[in-house]
Structures are given as structure tokens and as C-alpha cells.
C-alpha positions in Angstrom: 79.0 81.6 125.4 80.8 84.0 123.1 79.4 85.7 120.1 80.7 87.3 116.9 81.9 90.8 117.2 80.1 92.8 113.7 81.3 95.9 112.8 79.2 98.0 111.0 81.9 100.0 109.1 81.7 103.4 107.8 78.2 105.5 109.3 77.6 106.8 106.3 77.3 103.7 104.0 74.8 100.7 103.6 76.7 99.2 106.7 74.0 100.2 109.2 71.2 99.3 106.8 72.8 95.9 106.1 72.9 95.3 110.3 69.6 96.3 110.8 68.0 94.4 108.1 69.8 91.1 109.4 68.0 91.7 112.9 64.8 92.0 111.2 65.2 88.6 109.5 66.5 86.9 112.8 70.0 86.7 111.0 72.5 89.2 113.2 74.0 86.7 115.3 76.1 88.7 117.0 77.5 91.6 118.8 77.3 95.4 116.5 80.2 97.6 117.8 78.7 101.0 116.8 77.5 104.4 118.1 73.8 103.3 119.5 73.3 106.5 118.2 74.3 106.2 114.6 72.1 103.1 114.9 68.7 104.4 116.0 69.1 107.2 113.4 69.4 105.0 110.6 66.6 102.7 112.2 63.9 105.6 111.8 65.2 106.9 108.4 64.4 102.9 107.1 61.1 102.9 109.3 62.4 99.5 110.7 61.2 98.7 114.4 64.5 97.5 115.6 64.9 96.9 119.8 68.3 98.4 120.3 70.0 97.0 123.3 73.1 97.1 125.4 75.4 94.1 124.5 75.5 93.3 128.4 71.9 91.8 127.8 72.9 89.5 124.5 70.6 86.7 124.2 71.6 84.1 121.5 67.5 83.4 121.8 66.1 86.9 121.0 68.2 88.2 118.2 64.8 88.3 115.7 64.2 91.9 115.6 66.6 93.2 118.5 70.3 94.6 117.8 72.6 94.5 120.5 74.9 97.1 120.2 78.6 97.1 122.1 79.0 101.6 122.1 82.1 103.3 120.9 81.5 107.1 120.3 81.6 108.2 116.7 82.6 112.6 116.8 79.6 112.6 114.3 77.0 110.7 115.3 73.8 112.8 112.8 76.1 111.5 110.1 73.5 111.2 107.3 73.4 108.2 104.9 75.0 108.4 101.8 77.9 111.0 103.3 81.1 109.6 104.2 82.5 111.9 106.5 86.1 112.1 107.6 85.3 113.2 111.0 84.6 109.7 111.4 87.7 107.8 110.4 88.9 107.8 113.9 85.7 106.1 115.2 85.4 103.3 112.0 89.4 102.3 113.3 88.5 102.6 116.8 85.5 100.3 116.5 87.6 97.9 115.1 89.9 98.1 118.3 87.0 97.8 120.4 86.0 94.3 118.7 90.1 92.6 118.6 90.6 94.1 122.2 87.2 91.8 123.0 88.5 88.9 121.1 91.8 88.8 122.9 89.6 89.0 125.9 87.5 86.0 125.4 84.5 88.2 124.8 83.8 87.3 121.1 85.0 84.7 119.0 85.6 86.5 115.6 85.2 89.4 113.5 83.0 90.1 110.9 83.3 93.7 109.5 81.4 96.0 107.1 82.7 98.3 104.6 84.8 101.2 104.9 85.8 104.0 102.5 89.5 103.9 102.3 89.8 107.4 101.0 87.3 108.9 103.9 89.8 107.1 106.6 93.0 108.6 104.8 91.6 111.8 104.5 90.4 111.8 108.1 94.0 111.8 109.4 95.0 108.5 108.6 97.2 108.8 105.8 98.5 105.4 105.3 95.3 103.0 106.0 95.0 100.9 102.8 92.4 98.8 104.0 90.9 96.2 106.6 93.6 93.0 105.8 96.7 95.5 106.0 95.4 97.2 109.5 94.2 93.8 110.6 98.0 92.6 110.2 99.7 95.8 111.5 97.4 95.3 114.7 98.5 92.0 115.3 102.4 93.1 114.6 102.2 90.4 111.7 104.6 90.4 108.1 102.3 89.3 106.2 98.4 88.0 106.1 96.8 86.8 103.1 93.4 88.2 101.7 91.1 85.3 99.8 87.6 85.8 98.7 85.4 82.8 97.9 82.3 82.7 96.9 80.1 79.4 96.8 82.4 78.1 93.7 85.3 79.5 93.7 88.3 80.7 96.4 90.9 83.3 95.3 94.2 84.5 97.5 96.6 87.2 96.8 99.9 87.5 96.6 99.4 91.1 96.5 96.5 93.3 97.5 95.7 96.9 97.2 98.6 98.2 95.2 98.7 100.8 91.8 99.5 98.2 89.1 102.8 99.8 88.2 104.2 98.4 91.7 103.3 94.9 91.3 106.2 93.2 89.7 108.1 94.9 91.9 106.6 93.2 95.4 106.5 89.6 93.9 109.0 88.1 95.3 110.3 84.1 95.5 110.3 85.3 99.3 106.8 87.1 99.2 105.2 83.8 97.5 106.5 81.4 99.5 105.6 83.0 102.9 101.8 83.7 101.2 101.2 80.1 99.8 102.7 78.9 103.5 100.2 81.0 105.2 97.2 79.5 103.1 98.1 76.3 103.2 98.2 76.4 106.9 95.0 78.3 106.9 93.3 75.2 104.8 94.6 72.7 107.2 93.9 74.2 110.2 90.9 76.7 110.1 89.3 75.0 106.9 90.5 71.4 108.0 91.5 69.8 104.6 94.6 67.9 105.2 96.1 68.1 101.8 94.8 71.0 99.8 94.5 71.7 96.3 96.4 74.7 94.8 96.4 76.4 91.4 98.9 79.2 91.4 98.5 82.1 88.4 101.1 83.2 86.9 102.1 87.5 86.2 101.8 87.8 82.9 99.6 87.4 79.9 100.0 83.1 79.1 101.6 83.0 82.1 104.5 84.9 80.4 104.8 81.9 77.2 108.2 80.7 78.5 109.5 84.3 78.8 108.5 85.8 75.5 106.0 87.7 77.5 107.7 88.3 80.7 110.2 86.7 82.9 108.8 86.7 86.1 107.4 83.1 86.0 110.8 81.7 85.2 112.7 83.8 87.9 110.4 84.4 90.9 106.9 81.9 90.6 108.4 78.5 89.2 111.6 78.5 91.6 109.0 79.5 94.9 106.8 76.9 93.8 109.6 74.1 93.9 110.7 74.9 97.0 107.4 75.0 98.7 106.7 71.2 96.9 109.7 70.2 98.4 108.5 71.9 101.8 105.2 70.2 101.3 105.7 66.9 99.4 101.9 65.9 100.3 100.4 69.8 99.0 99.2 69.8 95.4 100.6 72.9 94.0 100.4 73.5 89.5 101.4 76.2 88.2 101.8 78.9 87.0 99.2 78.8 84.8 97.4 81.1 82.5 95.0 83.3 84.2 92.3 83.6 81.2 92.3 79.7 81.3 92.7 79.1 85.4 89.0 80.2 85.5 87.5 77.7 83.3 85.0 75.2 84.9 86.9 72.5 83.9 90.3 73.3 85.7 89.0 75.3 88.6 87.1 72.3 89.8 90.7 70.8 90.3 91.3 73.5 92.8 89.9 74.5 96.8 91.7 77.8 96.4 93.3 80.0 93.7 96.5 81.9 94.2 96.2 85.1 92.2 99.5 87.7 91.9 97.3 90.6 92.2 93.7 92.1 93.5 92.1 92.4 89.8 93.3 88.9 88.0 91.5 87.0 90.7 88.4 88.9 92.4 86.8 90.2 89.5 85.8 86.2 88.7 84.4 85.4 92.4 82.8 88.6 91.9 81.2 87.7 89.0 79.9 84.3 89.9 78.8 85.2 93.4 79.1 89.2 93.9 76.9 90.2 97.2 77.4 86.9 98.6 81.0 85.8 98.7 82.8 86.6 101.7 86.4 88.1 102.2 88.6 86.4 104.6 92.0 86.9 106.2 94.3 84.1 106.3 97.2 84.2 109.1 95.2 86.1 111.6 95.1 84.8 115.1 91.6 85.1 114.9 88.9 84.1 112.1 87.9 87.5 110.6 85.1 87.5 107.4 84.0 90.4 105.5 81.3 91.4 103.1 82.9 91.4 99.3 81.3 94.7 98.7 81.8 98.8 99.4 79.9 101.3 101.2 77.3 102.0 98.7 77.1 105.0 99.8 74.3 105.7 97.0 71.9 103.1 98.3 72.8 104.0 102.0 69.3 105.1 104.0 67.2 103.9 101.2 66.4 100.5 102.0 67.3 98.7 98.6 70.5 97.1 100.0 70.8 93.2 100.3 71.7 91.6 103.1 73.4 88.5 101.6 76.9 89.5 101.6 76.9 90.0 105.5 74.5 87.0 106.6 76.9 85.0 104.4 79.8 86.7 106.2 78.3 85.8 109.7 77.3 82.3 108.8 81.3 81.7 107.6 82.6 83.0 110.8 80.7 80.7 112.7 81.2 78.0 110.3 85.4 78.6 111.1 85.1 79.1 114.8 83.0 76.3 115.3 85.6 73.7 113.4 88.6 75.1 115.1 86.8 75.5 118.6 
């Protein structure tokens, strides 16, 4: 039987904490791909009695209390909690690698992965990593993939991810909306198996630019993407655009299973707000199901023990929850 592949992300954030607190509550189901190391360090600065062992002996029985840990060699393994080194970009990218290569091989069923600091990774020789969803794509020799967070209430895509807000106009596109809303609306048919999904696409600008007296991009690039893909998908319900500072409101967001926001900050700040530590971040268009924690490295609560563990035990529960309805 295959198991998840967990990545604990960068060595010197709460990522090893987080891991090592799910195997005390019986909750790391699944397969750490990390320096052993890095682990047992950050197991004796916590005090927690953790059984480190070699993935070869994974036992979906004992997980309580035991982390099985997959090695990949990190070039600073005394890294020290709360330090985010660039020494060890190479080994947070490479531990990725370690966990596709194993999906592609049968060896684990999907990826859940902690967080990295995208500055430490650039600065560590990797100039233009912008984040997990972008190298998850570029691994896989994809166009595009589609980040959505959802948190127990609410689900948010993006037509746009981790860009300086003076670029955004420029990548919205008729061309770029209609391949992302294609991609999630695939996505919630086949991974999240709801035939005919519900859509509510946000518009650019402020009122969702008030019929071009506060911007023209709804006009020219949202409204004509969004009547193609109704007449692509006659059975899809897709409104929009529509106001962000009203999209939000109990009333109409109940209308919805997923969000489509233009850009990182109109959508996740309000599934961080109403369920920040335990949403999860997930990557539409992937080959394989990949779920993240909605949160950084902490790096100021790294070592210390006062990190919660709810953003990656609800990250492990979705991946199996997605691997088990598309098995």
C-alpha cells in the first residue's frame, strides 16, 4: 500500500516541529523526506521522544509516536531552528525531487509539503524559484497549474499567483483565464468529483471596474473569457465578474464551491481569515494530488514548541481525502 510523501520544507522553520508533533498525536500518516539528521536534532531541542525510522520499515499501524523518514542529505544538517540558511536551498528542492521521482514510481500517492522561504532558496543559487505551484509545474513541463486555497468555508483559485502588483494587468489575459478556469473546472469534476460545479469569478478592479469607469479590464479580457468558456461548458455555472468586497459575503459565497480571484491578495487574505492554520493550499492541473500547509516558515516559533499542528494534519487528511476518491 502506498503512502503520502510529507516534506518537511525549509530546516530551519516550524516544518520539522510541525512533523514531529503529528507523530506524537498518531497524525503523520505518511512518509517525511528529510535529512534523519535534521530530524533527530530538532527532536531533542523539543524534548519529544520520537522513534525515527527508515521509510523501508513504514507501518500504516505504528505511526503513533514513530516518524519514518525517506533520507536526502541536506549540506547543513546542525542547521539551528529559527535560521534559514541558504546552504540549504539545494537540499529543500531536492527533497522535493525525491518525493515526485517516488510518486511517478508508485511509491507514494501524493504530496504534502511544508513551508519554504522563497528568498532563502533564491539566494541559495536559485535565482528564479518563486515558489512551490510554479516549481511543481516547471517539474512536470506544464503551462500552467492553478493554486486554490480552501479552508472549511470557502475555496479561492488564482488567475495569478506570486507576482509585484504592478505586473498583474499585464498577465490577465482572455487566454490566461480561460486555460485557469478549464483547469479548475476539470479539477472539480475529476479530483473533487462534482459534476457541475459552481463558479464565482472576481473581477480586476475596484466594483468590478463599474462598467469601465474604474478600469476596462472586465469588459475587454474577463467578460469575453467568461462567454466563451459558458459556451465551452453550457452545464458549468460561471457569474461574474463580480465585486470582490461583495463576492465574500456569506450570502453570495454560499452560491459558490470555489472562487476565482485575479490575484494572490484579493482572494487569500479571506480564507486566511476564516480558517488561517487550517486551510490547505492545493495545486490544480498536477498529475498528482499535491496539498500544502497555508502558512510560512515561522521561523520565530521554529524549535520552541508553540507551533500548531492543524494546518499540516489538515493538509494530510485532504490528500488522502483526493487520492482516495480518484483511486
Amino acid at each position: 500500500m502506498t503512502t503520502l510523501a510529507i516534506t518537511p520544507g525549509d530546516p530551519g522553520g516550524i516544518g520539522p516541529d510541525l512533523c514531529l508533533q503529528a507523530a506524537i498525536d498518531g497524525e503523520l500518516d505518511g512518509i517525511v523526506i528529510a535529512d534523519p539528521e535534521i530530524i533527530k536534532r530538532r527532536a531533542d531541542i523539543l524534548g519529544l521522544p520520537v522513534s525515527i525510522m527508515d521509510a523501508d520499515d513504514f507501518n500504516p499501524d505504528r505511526t503513533q509516536g514513530v516518524i519514518y523518514v525517506a533520507p536526502v542529505t541536506s549540506a547543513n544538517p546542525t542547521n539551528l531552528p529559527g535560521i534559514s540558511d541558504p546552504i540549504n536551498a539545494e537540499y529543500c528542492l531536492q527533497s522535493l525531487e525525491y518525493a515526485l521521482h517516488g510518486i511517478e514510481a508508485g511509491r507514494f500517492r501524493a504530496l504534502v509539503t511544508g513551508p519554504v522561504n522563497k528568498a532563502t532558496i533564491r539566494d541559495g543559487g536559485f535565482p528564479l524559484f518563486t515558489g512551490h505551484t510554479e516549481f511543481l509545474r516547471d517539474f512536470f513541463g506544464l503551462s500552467e497549474v492553478v493554486m486554490m486555497l480552501a479552508s472549511t468555508e470557502i475555496r479561492v483559485a488564482l488567475v495569478t499567483t506570486h507576482l509585484p502588483f504592478s505586473e498583474i494587468a499585464k498577465v490577465i489575459t482572455k487566454e490566461r483565464i480561460e486555460a485557469v478556469i478549464t483547469i479548475v473546472i476539470e479539477a472539480f469534476q475529476q479530483v473533487f468529483q462534482i459534476p457541475r460545479p459552481r463558479f464565482h469569478v472576481l473581477g480586476l478592479n475596484p466594483h468590478a471596474g463599474e462598467d469601465g469607469h474604474l478600469g476596462h479590464e472586465e469588459i475587454e479580457v474577463i467578460r469575453p473569457a467568461l462567454e466563451v468558456l459558458r459556451k465551452r461548458h453550457p452545464d458549468i455555472y460561471l457569474e461574474g465578474p463580480l465585486p470582490a468586497d461583495t463576492a465574500f459575503t456569506p450570502a453570495i459565497r454560499g452560491r459558490a464551491d470555489c472562487n476565482i480571484a485575479m490575484y494572490h491578495d484579493q482572494g487569500l487574505p479571506v480564507v486566511k481569515y476564516q480558517g488561517f492554520g487550517d486551510s490547505v493550499n492545493i495545486t490544480l492541473g498536477l498529475p498528482v494530488v499535491r496539498t500544502s500547509v497555508d502558512h510560512g516558515t515561522a521561523l520565530n516559533l521554529a524549535g520552541k514548541g508553540l507551533a500548531s499542528t492543524g494546518g499540516l494534519i489538515a493538509a494530510i487528511r485532504e490528500a488522502k481525502r483526493l487520492t482516495n476518491q480518484i483511486a
